[in-house]
PDB file with SEQRES, HELIX, SHEET and CRYST1 records, atoms N, CA, C and O in Angstrom:
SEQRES   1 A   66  UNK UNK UNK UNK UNK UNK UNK UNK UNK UNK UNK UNK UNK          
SEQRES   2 A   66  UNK UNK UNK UNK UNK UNK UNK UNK UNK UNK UNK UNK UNK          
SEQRES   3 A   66  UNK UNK UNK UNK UNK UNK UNK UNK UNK UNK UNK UNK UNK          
SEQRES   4 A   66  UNK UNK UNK UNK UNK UNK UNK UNK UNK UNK UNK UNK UNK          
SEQRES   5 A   66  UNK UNK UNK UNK UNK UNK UNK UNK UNK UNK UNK UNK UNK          
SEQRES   6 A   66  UNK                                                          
HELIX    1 AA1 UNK A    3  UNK A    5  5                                   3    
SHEET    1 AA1 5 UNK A   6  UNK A  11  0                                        
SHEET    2 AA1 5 UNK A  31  UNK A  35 -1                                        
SHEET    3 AA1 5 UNK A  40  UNK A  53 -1                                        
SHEET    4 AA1 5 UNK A  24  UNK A  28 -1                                        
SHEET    5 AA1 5 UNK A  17  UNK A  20 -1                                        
SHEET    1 AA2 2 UNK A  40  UNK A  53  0                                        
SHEET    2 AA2 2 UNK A  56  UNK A  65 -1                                        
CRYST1    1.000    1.000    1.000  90.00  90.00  90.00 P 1           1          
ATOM      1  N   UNK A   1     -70.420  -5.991  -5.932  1.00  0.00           N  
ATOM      2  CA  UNK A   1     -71.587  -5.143  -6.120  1.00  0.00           C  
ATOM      3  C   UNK A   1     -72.834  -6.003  -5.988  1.00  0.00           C  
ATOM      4  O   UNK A   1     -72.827  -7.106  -6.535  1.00  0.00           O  
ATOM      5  N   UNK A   2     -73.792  -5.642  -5.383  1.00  0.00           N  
ATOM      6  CA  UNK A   2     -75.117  -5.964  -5.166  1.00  0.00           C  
ATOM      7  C   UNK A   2     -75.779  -6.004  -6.286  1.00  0.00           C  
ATOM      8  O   UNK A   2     -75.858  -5.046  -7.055  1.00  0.00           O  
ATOM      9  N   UNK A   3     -76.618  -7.776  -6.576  1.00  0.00           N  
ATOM     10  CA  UNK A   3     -77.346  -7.273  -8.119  1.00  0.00           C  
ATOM     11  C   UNK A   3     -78.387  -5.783  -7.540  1.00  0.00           C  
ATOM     12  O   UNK A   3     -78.479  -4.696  -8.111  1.00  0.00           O  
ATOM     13  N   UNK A   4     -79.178  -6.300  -6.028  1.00  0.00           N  
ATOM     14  CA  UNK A   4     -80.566  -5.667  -6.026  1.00  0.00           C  
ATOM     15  C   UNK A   4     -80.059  -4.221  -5.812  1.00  0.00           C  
ATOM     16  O   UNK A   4     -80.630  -3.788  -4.812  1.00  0.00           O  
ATOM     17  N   UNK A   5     -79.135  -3.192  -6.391  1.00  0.00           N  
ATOM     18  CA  UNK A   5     -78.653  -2.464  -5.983  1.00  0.00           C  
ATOM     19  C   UNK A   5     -78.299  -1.373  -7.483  1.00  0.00           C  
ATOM     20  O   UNK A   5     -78.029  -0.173  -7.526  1.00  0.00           O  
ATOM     21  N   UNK A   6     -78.430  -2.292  -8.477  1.00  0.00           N  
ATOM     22  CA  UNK A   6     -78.627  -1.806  -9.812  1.00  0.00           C  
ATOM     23  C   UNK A   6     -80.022  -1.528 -10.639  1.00  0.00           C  
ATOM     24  O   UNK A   6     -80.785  -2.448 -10.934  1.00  0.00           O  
ATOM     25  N   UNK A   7     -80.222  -0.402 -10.916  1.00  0.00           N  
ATOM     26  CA  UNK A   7     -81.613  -0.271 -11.459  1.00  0.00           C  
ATOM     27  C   UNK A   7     -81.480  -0.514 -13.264  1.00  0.00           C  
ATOM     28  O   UNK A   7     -82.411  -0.934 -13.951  1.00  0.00           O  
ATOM     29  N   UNK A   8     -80.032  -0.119 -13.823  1.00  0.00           N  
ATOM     30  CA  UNK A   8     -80.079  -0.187 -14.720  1.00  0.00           C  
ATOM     31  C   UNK A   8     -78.654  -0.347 -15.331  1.00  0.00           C  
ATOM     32  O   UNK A   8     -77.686   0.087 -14.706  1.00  0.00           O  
ATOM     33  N   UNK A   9     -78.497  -0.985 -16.588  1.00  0.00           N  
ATOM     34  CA  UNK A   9     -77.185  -1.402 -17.013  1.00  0.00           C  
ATOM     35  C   UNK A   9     -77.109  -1.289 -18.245  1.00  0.00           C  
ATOM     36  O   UNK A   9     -78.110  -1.827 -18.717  1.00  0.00           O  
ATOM     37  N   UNK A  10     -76.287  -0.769 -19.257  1.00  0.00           N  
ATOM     38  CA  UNK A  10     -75.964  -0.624 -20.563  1.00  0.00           C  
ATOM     39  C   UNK A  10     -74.516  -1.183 -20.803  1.00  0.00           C  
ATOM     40  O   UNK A  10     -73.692  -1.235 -19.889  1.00  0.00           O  
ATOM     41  N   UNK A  11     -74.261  -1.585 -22.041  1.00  0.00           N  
ATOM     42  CA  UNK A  11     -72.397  -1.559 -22.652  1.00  0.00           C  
ATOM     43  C   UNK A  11     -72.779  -0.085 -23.178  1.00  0.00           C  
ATOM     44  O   UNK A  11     -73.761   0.530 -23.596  1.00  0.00           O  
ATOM     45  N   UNK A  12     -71.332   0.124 -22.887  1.00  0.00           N  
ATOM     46  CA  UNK A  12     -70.843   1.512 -23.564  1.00  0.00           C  
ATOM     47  C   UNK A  12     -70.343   1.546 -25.043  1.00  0.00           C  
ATOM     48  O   UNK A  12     -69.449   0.807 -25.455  1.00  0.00           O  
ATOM     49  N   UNK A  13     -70.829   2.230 -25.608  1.00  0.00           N  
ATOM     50  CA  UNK A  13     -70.742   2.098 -26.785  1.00  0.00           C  
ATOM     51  C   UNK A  13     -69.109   2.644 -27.517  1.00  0.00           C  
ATOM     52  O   UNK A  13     -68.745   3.639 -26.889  1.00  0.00           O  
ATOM     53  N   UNK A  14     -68.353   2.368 -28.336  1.00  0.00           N  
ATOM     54  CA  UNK A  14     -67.174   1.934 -28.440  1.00  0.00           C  
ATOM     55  C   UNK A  14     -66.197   2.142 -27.797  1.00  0.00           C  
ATOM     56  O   UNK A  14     -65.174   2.776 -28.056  1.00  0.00           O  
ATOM     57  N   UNK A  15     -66.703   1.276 -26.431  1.00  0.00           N  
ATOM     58  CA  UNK A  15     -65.525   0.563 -25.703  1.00  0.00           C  
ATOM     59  C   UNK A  15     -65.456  -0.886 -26.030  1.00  0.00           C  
ATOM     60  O   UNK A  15     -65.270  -1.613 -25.055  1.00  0.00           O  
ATOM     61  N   UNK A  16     -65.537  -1.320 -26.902  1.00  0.00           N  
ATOM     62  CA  UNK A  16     -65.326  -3.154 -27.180  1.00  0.00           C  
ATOM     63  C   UNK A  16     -64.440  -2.938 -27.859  1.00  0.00           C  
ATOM     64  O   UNK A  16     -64.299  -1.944 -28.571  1.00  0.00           O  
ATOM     65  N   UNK A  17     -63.622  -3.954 -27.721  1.00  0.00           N  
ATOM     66  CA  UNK A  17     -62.730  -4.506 -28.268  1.00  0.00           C  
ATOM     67  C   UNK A  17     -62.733  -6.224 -28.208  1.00  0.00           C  
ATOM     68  O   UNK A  17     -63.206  -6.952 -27.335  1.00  0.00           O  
ATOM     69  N   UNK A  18     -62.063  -6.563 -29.403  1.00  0.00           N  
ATOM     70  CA  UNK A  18     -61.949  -7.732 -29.506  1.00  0.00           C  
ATOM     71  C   UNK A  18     -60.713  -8.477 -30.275  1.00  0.00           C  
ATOM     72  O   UNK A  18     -60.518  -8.156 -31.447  1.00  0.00           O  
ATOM     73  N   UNK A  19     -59.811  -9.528 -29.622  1.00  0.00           N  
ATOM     74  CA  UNK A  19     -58.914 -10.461 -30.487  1.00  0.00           C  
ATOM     75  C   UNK A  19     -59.134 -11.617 -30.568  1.00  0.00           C  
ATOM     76  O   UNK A  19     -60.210 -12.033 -30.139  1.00  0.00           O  
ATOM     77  N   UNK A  20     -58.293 -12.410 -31.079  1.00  0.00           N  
ATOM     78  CA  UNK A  20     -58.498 -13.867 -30.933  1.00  0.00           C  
ATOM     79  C   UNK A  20     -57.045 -14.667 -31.654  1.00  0.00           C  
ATOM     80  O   UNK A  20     -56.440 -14.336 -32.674  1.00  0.00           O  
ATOM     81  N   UNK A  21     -56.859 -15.447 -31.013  1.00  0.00           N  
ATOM     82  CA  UNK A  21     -55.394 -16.865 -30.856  1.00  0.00           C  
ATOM     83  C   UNK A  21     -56.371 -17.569 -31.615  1.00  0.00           C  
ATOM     84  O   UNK A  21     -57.567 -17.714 -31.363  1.00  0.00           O  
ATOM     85  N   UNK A  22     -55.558 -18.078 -32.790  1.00  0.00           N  
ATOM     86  CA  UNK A  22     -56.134 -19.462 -32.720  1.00  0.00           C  
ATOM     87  C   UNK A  22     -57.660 -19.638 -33.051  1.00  0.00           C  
ATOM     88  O   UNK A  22     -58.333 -19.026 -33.880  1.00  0.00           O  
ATOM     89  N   UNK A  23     -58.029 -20.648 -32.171  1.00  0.00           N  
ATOM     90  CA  UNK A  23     -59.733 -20.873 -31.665  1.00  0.00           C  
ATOM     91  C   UNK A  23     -60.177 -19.945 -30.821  1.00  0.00           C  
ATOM     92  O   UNK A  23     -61.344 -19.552 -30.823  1.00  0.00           O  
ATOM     93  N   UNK A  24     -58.845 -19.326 -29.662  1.00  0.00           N  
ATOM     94  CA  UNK A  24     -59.662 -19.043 -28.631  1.00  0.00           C  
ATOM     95  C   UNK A  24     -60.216 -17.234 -28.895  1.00  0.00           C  
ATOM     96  O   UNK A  24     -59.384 -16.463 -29.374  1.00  0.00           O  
ATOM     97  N   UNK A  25     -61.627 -16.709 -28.541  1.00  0.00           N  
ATOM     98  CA  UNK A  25     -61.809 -15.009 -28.996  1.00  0.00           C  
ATOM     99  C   UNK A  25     -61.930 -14.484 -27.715  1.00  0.00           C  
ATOM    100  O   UNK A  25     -62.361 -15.152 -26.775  1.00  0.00           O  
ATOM    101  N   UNK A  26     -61.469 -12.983 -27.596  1.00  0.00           N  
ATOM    102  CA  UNK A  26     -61.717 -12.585 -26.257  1.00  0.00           C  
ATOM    103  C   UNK A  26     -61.904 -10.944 -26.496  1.00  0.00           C  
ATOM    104  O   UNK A  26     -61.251 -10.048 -27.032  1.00  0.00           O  
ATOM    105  N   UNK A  27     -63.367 -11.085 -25.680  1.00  0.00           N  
ATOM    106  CA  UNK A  27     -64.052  -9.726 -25.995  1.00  0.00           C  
ATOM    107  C   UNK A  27     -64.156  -9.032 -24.746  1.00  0.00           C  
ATOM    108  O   UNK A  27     -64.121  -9.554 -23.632  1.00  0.00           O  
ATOM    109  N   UNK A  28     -64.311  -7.593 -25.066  1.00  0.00           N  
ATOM    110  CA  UNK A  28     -63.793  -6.898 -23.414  1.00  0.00           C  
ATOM    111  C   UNK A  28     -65.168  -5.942 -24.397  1.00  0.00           C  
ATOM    112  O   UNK A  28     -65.426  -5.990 -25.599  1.00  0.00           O  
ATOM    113  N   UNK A  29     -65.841  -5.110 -23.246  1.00  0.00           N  
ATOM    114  CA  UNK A  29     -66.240  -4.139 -23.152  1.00  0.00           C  
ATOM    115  C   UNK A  29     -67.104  -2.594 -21.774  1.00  0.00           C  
ATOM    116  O   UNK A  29     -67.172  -3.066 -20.639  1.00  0.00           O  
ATOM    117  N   UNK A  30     -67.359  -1.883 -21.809  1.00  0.00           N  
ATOM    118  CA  UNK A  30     -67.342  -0.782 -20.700  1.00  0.00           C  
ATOM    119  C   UNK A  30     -69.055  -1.653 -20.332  1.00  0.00           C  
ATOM    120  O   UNK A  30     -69.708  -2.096 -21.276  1.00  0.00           O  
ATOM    121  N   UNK A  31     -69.562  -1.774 -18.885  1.00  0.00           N  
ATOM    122  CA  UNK A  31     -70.545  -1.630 -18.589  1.00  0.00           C  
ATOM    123  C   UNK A  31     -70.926  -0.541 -17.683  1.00  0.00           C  
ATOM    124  O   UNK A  31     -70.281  -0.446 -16.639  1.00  0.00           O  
ATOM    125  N   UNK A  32     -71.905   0.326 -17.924  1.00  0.00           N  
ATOM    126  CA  UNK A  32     -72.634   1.139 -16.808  1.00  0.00           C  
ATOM    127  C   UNK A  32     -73.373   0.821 -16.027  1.00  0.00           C  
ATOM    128  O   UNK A  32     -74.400   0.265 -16.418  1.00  0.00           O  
ATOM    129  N   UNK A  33     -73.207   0.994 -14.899  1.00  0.00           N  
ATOM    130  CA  UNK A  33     -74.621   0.499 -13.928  1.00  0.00           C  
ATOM    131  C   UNK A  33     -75.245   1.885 -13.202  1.00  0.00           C  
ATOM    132  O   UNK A  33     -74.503   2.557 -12.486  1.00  0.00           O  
ATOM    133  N   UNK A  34     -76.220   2.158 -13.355  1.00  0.00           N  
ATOM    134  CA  UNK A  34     -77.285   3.387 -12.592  1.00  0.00           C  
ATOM    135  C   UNK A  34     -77.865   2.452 -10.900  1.00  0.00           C  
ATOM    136  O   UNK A  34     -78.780   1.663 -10.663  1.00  0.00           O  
ATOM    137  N   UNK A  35     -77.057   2.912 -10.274  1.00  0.00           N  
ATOM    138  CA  UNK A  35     -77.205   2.190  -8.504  1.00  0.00           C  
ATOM    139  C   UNK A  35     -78.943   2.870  -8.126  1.00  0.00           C  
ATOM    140  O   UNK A  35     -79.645   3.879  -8.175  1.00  0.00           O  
ATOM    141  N   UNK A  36     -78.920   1.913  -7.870  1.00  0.00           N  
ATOM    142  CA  UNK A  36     -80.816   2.284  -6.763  1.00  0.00           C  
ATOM    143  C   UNK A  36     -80.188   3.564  -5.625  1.00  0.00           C  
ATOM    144  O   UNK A  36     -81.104   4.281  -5.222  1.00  0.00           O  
ATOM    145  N   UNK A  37     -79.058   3.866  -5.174  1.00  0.00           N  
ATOM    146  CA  UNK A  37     -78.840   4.535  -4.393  1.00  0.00           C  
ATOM    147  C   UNK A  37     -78.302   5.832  -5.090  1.00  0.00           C  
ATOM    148  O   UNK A  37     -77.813   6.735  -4.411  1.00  0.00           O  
ATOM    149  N   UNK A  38     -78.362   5.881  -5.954  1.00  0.00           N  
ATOM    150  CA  UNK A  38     -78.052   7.502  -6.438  1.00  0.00           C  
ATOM    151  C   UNK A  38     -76.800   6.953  -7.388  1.00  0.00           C  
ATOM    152  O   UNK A  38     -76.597   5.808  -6.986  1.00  0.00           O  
ATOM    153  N   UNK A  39     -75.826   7.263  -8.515  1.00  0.00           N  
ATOM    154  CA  UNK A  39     -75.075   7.968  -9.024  1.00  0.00           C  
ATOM    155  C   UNK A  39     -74.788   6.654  -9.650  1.00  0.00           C  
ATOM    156  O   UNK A  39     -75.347   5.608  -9.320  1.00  0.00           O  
ATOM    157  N   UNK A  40     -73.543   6.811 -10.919  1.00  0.00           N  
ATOM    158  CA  UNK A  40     -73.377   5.629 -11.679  1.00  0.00           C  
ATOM    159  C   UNK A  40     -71.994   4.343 -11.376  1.00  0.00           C  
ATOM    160  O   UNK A  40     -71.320   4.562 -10.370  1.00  0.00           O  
ATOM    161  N   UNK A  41     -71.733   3.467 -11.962  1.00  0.00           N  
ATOM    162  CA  UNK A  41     -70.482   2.707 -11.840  1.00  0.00           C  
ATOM    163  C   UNK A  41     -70.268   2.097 -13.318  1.00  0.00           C  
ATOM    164  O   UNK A  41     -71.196   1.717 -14.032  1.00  0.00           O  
ATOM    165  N   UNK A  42     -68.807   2.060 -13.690  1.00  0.00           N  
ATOM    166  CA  UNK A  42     -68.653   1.856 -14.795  1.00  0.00           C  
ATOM    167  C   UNK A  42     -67.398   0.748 -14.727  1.00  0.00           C  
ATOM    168  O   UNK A  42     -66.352   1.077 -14.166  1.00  0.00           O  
ATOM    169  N   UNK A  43     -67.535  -0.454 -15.266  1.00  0.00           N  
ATOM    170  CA  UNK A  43     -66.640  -1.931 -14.928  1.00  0.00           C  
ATOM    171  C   UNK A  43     -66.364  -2.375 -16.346  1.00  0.00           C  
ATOM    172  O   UNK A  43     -67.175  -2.448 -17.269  1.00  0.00           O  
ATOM    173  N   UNK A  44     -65.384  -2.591 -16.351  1.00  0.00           N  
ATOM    174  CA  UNK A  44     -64.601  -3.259 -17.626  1.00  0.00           C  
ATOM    175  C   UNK A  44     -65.485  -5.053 -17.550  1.00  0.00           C  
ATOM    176  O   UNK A  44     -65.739  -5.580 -16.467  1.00  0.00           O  
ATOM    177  N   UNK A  45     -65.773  -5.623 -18.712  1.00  0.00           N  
ATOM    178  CA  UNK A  45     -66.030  -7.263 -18.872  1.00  0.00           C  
ATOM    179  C   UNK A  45     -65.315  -7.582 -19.723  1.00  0.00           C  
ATOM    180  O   UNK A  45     -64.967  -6.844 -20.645  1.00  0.00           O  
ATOM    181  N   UNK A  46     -64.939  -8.852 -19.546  1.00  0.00           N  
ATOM    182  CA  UNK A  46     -64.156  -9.647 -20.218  1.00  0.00           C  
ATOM    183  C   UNK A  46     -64.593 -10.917 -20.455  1.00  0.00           C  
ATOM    184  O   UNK A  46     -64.623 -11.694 -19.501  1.00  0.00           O  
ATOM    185  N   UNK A  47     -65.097 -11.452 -22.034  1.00  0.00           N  
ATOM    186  CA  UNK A  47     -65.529 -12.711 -21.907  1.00  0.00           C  
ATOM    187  C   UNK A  47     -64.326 -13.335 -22.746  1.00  0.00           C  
ATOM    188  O   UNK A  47     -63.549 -12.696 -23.455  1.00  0.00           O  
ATOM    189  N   UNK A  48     -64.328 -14.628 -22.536  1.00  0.00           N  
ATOM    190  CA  UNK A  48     -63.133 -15.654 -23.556  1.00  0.00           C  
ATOM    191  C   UNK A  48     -64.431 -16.710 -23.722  1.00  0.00           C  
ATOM    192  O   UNK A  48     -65.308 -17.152 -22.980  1.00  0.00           O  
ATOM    193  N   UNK A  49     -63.955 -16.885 -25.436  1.00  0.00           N  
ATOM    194  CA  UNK A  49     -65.088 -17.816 -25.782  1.00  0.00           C  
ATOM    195  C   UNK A  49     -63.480 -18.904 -26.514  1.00  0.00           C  
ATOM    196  O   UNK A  49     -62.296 -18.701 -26.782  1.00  0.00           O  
ATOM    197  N   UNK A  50     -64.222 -19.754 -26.541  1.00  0.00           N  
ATOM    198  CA  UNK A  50     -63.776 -21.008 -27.637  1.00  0.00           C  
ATOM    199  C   UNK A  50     -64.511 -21.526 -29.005  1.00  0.00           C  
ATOM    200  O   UNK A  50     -65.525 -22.210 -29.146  1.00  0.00           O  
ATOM    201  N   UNK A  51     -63.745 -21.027 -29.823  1.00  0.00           N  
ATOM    202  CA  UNK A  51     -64.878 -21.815 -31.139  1.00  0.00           C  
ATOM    203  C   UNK A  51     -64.454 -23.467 -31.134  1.00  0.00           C  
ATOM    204  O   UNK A  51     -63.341 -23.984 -31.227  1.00  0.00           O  
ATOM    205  N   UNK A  52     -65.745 -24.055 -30.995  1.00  0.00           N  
ATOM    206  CA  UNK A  52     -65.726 -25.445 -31.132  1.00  0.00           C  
ATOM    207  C   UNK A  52     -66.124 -25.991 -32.562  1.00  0.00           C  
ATOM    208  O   UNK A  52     -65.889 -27.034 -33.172  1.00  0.00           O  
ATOM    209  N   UNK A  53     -66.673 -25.092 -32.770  1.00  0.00           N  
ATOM    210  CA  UNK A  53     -67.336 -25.313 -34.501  1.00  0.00           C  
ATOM    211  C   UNK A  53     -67.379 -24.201 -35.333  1.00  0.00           C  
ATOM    212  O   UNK A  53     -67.206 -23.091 -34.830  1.00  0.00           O  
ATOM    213  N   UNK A  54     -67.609 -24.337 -36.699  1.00  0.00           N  
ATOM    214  CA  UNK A  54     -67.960 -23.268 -37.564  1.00  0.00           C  
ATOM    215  C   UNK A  54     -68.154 -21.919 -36.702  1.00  0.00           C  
ATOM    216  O   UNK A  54     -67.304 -21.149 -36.253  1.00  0.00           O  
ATOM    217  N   UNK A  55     -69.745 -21.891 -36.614  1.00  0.00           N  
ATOM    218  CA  UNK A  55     -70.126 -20.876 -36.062  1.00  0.00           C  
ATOM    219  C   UNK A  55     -70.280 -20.948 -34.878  1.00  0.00           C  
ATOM    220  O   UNK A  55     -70.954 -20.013 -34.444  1.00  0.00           O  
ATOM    221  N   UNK A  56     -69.917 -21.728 -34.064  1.00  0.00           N  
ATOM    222  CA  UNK A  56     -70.317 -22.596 -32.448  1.00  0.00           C  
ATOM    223  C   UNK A  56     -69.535 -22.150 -31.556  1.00  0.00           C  
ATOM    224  O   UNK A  56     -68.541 -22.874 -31.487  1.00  0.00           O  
ATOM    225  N   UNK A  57     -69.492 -20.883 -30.482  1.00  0.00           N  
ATOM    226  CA  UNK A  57     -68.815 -20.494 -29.333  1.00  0.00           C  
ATOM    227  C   UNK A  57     -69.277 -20.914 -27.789  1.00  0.00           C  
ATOM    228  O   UNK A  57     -70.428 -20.581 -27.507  1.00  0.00           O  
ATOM    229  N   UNK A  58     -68.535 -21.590 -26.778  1.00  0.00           N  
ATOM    230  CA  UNK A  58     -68.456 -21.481 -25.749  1.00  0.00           C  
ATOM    231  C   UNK A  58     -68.012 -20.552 -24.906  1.00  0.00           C  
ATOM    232  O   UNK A  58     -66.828 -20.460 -24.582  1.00  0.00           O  
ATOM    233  N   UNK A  59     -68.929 -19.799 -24.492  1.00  0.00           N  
ATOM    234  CA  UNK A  59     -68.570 -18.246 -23.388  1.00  0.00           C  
ATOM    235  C   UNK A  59     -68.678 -18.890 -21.932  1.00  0.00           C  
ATOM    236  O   UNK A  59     -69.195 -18.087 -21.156  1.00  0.00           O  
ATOM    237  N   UNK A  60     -68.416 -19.834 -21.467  1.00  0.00           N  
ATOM    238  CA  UNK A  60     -68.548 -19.893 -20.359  1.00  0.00           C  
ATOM    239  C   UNK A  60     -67.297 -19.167 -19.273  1.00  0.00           C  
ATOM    240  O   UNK A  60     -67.178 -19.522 -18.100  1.00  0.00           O  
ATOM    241  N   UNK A  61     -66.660 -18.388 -19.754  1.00  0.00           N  
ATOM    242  CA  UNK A  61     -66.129 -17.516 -18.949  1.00  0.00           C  
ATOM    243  C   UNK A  61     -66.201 -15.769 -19.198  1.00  0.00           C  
ATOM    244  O   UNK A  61     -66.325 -15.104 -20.226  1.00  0.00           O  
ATOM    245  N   UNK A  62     -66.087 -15.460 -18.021  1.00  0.00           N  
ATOM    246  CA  UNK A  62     -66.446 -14.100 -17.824  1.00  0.00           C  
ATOM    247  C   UNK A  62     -66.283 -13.667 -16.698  1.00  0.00           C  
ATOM    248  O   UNK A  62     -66.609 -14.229 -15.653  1.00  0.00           O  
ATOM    249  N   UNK A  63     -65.363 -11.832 -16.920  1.00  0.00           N  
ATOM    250  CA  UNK A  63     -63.936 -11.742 -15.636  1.00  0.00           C  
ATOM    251  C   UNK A  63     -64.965  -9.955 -15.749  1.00  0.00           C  
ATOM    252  O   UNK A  63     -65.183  -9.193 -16.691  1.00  0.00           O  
ATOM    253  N   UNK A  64     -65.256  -9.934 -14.623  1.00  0.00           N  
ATOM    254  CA  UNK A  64     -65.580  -8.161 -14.533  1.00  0.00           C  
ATOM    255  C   UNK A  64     -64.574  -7.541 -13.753  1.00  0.00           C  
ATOM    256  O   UNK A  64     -64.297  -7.888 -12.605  1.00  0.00           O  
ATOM    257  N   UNK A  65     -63.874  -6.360 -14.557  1.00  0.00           N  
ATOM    258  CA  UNK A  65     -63.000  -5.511 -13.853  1.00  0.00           C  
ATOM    259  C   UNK A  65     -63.241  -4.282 -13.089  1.00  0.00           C  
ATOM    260  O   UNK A  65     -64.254  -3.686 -13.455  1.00  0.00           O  
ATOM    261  N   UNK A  66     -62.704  -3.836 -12.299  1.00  0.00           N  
ATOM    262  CA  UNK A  66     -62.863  -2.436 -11.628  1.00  0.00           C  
ATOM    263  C   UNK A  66     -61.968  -1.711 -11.980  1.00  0.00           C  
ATOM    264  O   UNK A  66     -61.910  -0.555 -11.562  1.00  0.00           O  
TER     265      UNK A  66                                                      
END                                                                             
């Protein structure tokens, strides 16, 4: 998908979910996108974080589904 092609984007509101192993947490939730070309799209995200510390997460990953 084209960013310049989205006018607008929300999470859907309770579609999150979340578990976690261990250290590692993994959060999923619904995004909407309103297209510059007319009508909507709706994609599953998926982030996996790592707690390295107390309160200290690394999100450097992130999986968008169709």
């Amino acid at each position: 998908m084209e960013r310049g092609g989205i006018l607008r984007a929300e999470a859907v509101r309770g579609t999150q979910e979340a578990e976690w192993e261990g250290r590692t947490l993994f959060l999923a939730f619904d995004i909407r996108y309103e297209l510059s070309g007319g009508g909507f799209r709706t994609e599953r995200a998926r982030f996996v974080g790592q707690r390295t510390w107390f309160d200290t997460y690394d999100w450097s990953r992130a999986i968008a589904e169709r």
